[in-house]
C-alpha positions as CSV (number, residue, x, y, z in Angstrom):
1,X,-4.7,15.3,5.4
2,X,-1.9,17.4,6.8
3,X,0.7,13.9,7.0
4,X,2.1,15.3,10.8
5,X,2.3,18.2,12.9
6,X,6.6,18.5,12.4
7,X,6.3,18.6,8.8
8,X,4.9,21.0,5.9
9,X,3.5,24.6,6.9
10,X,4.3,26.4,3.9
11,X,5.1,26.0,0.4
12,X,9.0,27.4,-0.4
13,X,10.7,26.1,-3.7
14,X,14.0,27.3,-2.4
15,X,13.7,24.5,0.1
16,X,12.8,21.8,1.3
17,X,9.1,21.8,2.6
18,X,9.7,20.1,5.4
19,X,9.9,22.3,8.5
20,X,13.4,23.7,9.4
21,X,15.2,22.4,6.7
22,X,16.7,24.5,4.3
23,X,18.5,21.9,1.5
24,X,17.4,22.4,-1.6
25,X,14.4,20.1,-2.8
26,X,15.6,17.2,-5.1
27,X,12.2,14.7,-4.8
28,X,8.8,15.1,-5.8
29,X,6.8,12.8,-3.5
30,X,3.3,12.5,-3.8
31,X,1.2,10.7,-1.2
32,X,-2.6,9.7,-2.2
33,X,-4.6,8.4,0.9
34,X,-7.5,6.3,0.1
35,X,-10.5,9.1,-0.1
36,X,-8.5,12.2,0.6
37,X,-6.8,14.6,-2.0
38,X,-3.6,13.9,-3.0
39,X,-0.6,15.5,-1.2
40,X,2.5,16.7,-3.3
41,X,5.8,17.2,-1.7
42,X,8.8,18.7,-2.9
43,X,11.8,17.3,-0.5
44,X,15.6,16.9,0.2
45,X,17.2,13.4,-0.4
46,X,17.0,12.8,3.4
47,X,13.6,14.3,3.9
48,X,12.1,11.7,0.9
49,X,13.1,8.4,2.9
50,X,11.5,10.2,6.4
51,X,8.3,11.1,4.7
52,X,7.6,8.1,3.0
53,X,8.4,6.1,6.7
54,X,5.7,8.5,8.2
55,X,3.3,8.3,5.9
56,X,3.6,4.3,6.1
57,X,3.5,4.3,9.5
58,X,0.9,6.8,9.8
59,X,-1.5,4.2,8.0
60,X,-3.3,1.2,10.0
61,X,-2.4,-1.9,10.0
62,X,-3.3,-4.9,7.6
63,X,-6.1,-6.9,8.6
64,X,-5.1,-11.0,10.4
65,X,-6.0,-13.0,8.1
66,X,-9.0,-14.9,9.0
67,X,-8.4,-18.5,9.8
68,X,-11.3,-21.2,10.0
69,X,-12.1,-23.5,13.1
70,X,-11.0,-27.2,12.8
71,X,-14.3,-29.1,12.0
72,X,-15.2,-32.4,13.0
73,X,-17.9,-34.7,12.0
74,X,-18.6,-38.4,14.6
75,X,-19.9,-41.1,11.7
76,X,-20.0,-44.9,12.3
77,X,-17.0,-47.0,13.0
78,X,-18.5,-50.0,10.8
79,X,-20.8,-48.4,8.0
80,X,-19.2,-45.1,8.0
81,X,-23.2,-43.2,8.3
82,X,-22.8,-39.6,9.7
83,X,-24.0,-39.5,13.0
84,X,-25.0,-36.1,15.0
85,X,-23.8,-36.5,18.5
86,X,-20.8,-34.9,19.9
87,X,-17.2,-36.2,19.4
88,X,-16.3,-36.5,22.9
89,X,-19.4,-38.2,23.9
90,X,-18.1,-41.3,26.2
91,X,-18.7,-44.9,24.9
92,X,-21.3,-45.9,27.8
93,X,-23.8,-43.4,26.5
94,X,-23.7,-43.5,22.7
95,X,-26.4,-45.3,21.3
96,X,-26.2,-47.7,18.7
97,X,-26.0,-46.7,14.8
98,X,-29.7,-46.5,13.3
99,X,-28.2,-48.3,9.9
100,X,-26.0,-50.9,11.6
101,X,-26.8,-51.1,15.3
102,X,-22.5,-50.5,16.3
103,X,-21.3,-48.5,18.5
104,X,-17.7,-48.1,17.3
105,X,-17.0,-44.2,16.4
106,X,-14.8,-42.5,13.6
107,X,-14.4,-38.9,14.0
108,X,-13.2,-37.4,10.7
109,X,-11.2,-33.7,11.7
110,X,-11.3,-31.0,8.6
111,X,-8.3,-28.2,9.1
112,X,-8.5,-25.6,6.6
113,X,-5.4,-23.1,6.0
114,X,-5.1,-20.8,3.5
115,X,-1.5,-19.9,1.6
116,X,-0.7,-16.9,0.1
117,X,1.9,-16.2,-2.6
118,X,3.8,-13.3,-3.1
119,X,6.1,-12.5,-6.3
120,X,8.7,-10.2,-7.6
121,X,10.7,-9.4,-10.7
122,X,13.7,-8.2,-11.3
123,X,15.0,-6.8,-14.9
124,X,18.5,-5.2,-15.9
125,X,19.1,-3.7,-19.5
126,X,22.8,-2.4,-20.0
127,X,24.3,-1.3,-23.7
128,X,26.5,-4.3,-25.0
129,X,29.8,-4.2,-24.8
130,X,29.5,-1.3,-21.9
131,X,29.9,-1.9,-18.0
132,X,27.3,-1.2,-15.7
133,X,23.4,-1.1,-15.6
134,X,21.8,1.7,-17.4
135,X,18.5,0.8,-16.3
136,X,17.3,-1.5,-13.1
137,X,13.6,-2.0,-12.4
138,X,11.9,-4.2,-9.7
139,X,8.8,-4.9,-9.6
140,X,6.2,-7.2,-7.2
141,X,5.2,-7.7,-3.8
142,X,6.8,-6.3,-0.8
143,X,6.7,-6.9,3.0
144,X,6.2,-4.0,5.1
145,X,7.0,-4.9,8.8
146,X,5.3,-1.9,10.5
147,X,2.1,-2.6,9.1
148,X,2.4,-6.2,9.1
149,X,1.2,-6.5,5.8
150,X,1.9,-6.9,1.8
151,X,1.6,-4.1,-0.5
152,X,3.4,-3.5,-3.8
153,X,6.7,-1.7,-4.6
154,X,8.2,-1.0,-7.9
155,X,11.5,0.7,-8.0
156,X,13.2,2.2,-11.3
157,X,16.4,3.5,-11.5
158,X,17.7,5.2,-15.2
159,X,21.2,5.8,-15.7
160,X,20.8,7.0,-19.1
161,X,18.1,9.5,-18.5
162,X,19.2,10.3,-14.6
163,X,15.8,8.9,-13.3
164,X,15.0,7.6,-9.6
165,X,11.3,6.6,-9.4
166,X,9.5,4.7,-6.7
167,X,5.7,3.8,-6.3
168,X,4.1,2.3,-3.2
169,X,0.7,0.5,-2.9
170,X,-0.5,-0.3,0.6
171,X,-3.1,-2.8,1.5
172,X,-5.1,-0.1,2.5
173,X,-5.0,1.4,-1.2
174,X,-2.2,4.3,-0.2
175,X,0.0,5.1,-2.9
176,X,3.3,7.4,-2.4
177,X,5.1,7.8,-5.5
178,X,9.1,9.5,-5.3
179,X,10.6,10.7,-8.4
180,X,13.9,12.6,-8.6
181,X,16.9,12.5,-10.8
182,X,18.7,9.4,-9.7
183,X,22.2,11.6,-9.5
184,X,20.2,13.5,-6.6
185,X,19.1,10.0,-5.3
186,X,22.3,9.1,-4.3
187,X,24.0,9.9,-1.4
């Protein structure tokens, strides 16, 4: 799936592959859509970010969650037998309760909702004695506002081996993966 009609035509490792820009590539980004082949792209620092908005938003959005009806249930007001008539019905035309004979009503309401939780980690390792991180990795679930939805991000960043790697995971099952040396990363 060709990602949009501004972007890549052809392949040029002297540049970027996204149309009319000629800055040297410095990320790898590869985008894997749920049943298609994987696309590779070879991008500028300010072409990465772009493509991995459009290929986001190019996906549809996460499904509402599905949220159950309040349920009610009319029993007897003395013995507390489940009774099948309505829960509005007015008190002049109940009829009595077949196991007691009252006509005093209880009408038990069942809400049901659903909670979700969501969770992240964060881990730092630095050399002792030394300032600064050498490595930074964050891991866990991540919001994504244009789809409405949760999907997964993990973001690494090396300082002693000059890495920059980031992985995606839609709800949809989209994966875009960035990797570039974190030096080129930077701005």
């Amino acid at each position: 799936m060709l990602l949009c009609s501004s972007a890549k035509v052809s392949r040029r490792m002297a540049a970027c592959d996204w149309t009319g820009c000629t800055e040297p590539p410095t990320h790898t980004v590869t985008i894997d859509f749920p049943g298609e082949a994987p696309e590779a792209w070879q991008v500028c620092r300010e072409h990465d970010r772009v493509l991995k908005n459009e290929a986001v938003a190019s996906r549809p959005k996460a499904p509402l969650p599905v949220s159950e009806e309040a349920t009610t249930e009319v029993c007897c007001g003395e013995c507390g037998a489940t009774l099948g008539e309505p829960s509005g019905l007015p008190a002049e035309e109940r009829k009595p309760c077949p196991n007691c004979g009252s006509l005093r009503r209880l009408v038990k309401v069942g809400i049901n909702e659903t909670v979700g939780l969501h969770e992240s980690i964060r881990v730092r390792s630095k050399r002792p004695g030394k300032g600064g991180w050498l490595r930074d990795m964050r891991s866990g679930d991540d919001y994504t506002r244009s789809l409405e939805g949760w999907g997964k991000r993990e973001l690494t960043t090396d300082r002693e081996h000059d890495q920059y790697r980031e992985v995606i995971e839609l709800h949809d099952g989209t994966r875009i993966e960035s990797v570039a040396k974190l030096g080129d990363h930077r701005d």
